[in-house]
PDB file of N, CA, C and O in Angstrom, chain B, residues numbered from 101:
ATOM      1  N   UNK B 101     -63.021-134.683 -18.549  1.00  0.00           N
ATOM      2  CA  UNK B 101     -61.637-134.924 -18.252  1.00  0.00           C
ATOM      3  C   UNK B 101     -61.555-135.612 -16.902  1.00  0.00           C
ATOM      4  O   UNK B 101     -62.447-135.437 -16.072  1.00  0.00           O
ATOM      5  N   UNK B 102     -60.563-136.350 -16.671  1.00  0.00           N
ATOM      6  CA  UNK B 102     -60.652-137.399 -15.625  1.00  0.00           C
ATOM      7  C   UNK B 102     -59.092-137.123 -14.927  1.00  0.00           C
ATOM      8  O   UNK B 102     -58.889-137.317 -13.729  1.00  0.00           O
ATOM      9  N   UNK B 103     -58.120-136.680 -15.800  1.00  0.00           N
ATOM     10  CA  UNK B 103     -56.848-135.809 -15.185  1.00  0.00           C
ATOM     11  C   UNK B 103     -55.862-135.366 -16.056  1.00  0.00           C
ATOM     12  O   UNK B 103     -55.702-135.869 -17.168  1.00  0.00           O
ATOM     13  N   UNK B 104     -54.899-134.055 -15.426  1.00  0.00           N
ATOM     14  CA  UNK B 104     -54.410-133.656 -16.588  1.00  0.00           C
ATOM     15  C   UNK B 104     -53.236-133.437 -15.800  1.00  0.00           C
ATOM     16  O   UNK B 104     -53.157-132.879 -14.706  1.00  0.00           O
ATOM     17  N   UNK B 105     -52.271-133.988 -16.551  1.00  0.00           N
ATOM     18  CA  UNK B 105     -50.875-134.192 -15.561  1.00  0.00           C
ATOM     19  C   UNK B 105     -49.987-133.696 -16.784  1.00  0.00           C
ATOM     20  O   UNK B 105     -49.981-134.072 -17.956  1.00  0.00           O
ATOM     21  N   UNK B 106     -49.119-132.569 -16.017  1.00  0.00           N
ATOM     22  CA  UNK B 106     -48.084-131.964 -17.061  1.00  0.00           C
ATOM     23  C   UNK B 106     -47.177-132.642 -16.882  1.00  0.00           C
ATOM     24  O   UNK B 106     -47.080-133.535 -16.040  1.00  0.00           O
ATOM     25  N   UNK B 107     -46.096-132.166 -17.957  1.00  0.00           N
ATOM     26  CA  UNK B 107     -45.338-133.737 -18.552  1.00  0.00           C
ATOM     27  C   UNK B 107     -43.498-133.128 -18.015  1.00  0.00           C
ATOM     28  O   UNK B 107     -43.161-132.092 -18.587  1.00  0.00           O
ATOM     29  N   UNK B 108     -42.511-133.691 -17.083  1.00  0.00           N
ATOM     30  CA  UNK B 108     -41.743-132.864 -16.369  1.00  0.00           C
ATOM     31  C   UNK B 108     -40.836-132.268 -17.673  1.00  0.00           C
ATOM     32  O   UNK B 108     -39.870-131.679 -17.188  1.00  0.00           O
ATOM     33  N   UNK B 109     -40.805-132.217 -18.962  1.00  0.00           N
ATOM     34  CA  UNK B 109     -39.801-131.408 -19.504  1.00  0.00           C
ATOM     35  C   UNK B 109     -39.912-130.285 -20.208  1.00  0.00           C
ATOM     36  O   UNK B 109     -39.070-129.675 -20.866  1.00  0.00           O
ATOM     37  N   UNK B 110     -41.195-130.044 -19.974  1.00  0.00           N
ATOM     38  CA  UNK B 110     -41.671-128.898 -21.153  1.00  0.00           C
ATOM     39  C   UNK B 110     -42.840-128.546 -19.626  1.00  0.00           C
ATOM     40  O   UNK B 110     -43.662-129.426 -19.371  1.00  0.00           O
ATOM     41  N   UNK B 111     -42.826-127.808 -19.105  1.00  0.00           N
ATOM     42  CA  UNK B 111     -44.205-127.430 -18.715  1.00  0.00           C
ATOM     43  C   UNK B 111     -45.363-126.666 -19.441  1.00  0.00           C
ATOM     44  O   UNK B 111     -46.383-126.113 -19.032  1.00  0.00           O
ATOM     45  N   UNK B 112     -44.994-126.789 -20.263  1.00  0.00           N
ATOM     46  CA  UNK B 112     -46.861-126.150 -21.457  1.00  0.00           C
ATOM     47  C   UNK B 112     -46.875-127.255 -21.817  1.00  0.00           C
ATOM     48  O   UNK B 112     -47.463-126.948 -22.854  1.00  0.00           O
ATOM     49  N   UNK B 113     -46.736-128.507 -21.930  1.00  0.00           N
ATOM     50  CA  UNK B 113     -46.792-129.712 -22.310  1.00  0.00           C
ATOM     51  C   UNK B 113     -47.913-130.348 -21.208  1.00  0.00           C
ATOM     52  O   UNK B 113     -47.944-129.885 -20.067  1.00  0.00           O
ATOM     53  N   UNK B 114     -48.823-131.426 -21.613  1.00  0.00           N
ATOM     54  CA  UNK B 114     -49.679-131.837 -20.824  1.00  0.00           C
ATOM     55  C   UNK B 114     -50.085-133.377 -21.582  1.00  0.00           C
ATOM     56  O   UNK B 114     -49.992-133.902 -22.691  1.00  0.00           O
ATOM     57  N   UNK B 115     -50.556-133.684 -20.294  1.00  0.00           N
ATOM     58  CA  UNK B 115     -51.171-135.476 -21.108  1.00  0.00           C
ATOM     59  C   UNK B 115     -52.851-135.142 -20.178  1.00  0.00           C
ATOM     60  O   UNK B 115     -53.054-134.526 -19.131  1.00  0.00           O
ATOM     61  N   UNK B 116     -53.788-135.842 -21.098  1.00  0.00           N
ATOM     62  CA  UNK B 116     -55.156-134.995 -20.607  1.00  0.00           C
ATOM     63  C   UNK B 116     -55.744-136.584 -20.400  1.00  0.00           C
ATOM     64  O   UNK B 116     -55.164-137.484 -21.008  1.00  0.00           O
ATOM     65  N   UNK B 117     -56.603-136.821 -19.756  1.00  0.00           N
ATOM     66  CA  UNK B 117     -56.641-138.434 -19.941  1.00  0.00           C
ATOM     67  C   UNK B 117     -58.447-137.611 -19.730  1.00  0.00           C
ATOM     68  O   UNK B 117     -58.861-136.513 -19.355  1.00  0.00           O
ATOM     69  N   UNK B 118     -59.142-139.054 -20.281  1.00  0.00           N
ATOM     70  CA  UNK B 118     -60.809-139.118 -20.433  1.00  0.00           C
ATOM     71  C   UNK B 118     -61.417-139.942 -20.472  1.00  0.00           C
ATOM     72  O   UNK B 118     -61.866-140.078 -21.610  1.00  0.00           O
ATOM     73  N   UNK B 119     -61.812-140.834 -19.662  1.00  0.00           N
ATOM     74  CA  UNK B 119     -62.450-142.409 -19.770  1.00  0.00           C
ATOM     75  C   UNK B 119     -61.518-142.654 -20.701  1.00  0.00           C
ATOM     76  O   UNK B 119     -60.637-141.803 -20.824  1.00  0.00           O
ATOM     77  N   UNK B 120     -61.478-143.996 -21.670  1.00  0.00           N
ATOM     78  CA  UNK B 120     -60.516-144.708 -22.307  1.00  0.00           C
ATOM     79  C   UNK B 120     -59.435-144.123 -23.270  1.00  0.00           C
ATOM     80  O   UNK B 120     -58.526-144.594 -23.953  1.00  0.00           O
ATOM     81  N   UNK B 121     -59.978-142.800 -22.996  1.00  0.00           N
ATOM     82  CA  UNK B 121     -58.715-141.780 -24.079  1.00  0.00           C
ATOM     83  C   UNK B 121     -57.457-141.030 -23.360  1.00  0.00           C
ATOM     84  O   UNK B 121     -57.155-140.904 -22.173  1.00  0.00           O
ATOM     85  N   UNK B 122     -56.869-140.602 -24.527  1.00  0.00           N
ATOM     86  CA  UNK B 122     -55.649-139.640 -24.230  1.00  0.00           C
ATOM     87  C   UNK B 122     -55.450-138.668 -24.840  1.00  0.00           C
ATOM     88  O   UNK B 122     -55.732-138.884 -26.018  1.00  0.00           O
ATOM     89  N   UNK B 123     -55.242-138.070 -24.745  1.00  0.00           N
ATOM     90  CA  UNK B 123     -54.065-136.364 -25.625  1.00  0.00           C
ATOM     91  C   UNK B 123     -53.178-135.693 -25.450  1.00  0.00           C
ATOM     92  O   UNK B 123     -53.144-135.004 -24.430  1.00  0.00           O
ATOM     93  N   UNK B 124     -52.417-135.666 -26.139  1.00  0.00           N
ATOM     94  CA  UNK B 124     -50.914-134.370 -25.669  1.00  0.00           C
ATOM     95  C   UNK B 124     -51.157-133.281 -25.897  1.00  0.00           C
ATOM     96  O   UNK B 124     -51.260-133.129 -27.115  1.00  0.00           O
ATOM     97  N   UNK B 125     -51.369-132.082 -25.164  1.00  0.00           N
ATOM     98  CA  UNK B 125     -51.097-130.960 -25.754  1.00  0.00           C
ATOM     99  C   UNK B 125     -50.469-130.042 -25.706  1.00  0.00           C
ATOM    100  O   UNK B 125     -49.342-130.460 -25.442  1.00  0.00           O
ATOM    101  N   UNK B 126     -50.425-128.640 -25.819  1.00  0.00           N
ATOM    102  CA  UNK B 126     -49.323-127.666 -25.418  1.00  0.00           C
ATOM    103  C   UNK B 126     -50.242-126.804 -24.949  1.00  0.00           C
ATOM    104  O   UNK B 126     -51.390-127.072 -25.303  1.00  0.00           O
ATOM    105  N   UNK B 127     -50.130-125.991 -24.365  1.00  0.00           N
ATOM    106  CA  UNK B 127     -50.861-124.834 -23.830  1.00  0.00           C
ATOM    107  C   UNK B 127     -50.031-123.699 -23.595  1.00  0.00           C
ATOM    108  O   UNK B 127     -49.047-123.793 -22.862  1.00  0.00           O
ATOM    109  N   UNK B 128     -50.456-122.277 -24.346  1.00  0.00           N
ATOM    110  CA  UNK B 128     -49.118-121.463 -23.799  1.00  0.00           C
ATOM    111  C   UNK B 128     -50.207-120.553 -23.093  1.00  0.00           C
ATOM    112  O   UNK B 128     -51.374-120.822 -22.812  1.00  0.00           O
ATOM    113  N   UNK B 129     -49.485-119.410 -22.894  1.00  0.00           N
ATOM    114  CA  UNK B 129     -50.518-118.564 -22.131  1.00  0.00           C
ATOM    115  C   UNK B 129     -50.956-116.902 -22.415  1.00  0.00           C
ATOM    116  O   UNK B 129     -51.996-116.284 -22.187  1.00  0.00           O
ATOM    117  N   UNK B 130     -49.299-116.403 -23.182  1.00  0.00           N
ATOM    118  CA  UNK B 130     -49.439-115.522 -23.831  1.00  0.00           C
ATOM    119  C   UNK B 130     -50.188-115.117 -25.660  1.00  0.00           C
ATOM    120  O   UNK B 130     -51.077-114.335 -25.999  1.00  0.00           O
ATOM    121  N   UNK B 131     -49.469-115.902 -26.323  1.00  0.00           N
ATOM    122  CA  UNK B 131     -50.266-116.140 -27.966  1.00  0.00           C
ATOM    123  C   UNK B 131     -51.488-116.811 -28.200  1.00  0.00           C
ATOM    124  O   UNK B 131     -51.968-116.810 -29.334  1.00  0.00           O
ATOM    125  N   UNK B 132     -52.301-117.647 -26.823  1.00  0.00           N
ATOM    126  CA  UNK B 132     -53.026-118.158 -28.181  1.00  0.00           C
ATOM    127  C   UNK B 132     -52.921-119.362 -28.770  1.00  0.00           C
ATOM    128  O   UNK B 132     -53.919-120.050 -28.983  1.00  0.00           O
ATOM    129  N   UNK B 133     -51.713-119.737 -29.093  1.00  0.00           N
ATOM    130  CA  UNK B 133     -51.452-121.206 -29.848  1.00  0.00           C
ATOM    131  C   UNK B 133     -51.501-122.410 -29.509  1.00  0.00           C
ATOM    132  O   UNK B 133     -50.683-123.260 -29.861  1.00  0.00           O
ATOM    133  N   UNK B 134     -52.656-122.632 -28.650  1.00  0.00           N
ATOM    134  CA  UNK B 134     -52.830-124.279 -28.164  1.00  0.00           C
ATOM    135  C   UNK B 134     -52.583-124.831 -28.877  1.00  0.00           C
ATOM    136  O   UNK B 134     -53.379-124.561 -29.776  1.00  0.00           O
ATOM    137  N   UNK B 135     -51.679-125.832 -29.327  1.00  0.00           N
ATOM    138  CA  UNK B 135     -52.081-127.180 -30.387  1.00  0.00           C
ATOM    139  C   UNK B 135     -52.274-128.584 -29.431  1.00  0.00           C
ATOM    140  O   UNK B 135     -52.004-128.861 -28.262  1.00  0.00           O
ATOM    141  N   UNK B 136     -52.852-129.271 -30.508  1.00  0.00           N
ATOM    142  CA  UNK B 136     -52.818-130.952 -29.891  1.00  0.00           C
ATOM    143  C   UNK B 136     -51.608-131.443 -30.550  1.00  0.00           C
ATOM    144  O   UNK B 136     -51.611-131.166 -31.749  1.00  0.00           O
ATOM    145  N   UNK B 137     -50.881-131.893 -30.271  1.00  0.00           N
ATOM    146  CA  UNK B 137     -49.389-133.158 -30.162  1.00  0.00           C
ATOM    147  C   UNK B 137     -50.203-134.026 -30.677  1.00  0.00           C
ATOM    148  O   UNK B 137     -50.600-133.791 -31.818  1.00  0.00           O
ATOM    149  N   UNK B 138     -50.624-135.129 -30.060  1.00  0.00           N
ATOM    150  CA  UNK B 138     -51.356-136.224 -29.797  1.00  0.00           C
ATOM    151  C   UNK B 138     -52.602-136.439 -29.867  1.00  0.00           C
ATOM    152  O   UNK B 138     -53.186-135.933 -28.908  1.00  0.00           O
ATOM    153  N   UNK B 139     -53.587-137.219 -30.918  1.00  0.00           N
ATOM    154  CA  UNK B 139     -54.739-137.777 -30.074  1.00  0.00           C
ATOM    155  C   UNK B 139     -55.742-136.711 -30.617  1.00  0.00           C
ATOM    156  O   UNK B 139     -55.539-135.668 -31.239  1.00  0.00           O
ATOM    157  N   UNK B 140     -56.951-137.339 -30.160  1.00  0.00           N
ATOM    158  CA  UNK B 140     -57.119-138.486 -29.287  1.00  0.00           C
ATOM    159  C   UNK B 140     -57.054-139.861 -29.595  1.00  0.00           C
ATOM    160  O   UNK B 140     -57.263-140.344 -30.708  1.00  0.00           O
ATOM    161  N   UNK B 141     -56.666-140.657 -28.258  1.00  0.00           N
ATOM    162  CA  UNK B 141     -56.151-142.173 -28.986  1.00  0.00           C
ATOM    163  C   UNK B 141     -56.993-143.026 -27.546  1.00  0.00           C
ATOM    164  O   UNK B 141     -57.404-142.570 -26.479  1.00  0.00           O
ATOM    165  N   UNK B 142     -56.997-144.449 -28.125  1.00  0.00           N
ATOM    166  CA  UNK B 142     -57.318-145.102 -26.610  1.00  0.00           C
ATOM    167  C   UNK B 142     -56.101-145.296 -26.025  1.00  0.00           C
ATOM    168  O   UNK B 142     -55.112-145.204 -26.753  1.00  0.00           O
ATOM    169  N   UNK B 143     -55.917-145.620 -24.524  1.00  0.00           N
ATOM    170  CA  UNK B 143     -55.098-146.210 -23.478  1.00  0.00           C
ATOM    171  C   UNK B 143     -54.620-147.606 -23.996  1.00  0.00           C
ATOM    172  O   UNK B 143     -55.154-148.668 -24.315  1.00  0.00           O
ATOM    173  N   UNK B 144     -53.877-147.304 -23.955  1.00  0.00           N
ATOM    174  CA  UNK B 144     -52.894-149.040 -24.376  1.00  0.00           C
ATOM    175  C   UNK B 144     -52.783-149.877 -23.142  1.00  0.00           C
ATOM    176  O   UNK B 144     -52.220-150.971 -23.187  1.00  0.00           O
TER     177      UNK B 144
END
């Protein structure tokens, strides 16, 4: 991972960046239920 910058309207929301990639994800903290949103995709 190269940076992971949360996204200002949702804070369990995140954009994860990785050499030429991306991903959205959610992260909670109590359940358990990470999902991926997004990706992985390249940088446009």
């Amino acid at each position: 991972m190269d940076a992971v910058i949360r996204t200002p309207d949702d804070p369990a929301r995140y954009r994860v960046f990785a050499g030429d990639q991306y991903m959205k994800i959610r992260v909670t903290d109590v359940a358990y239920d990470d999902t991926v949103l997004e990706g992985p995709a390249p940088l446009r």
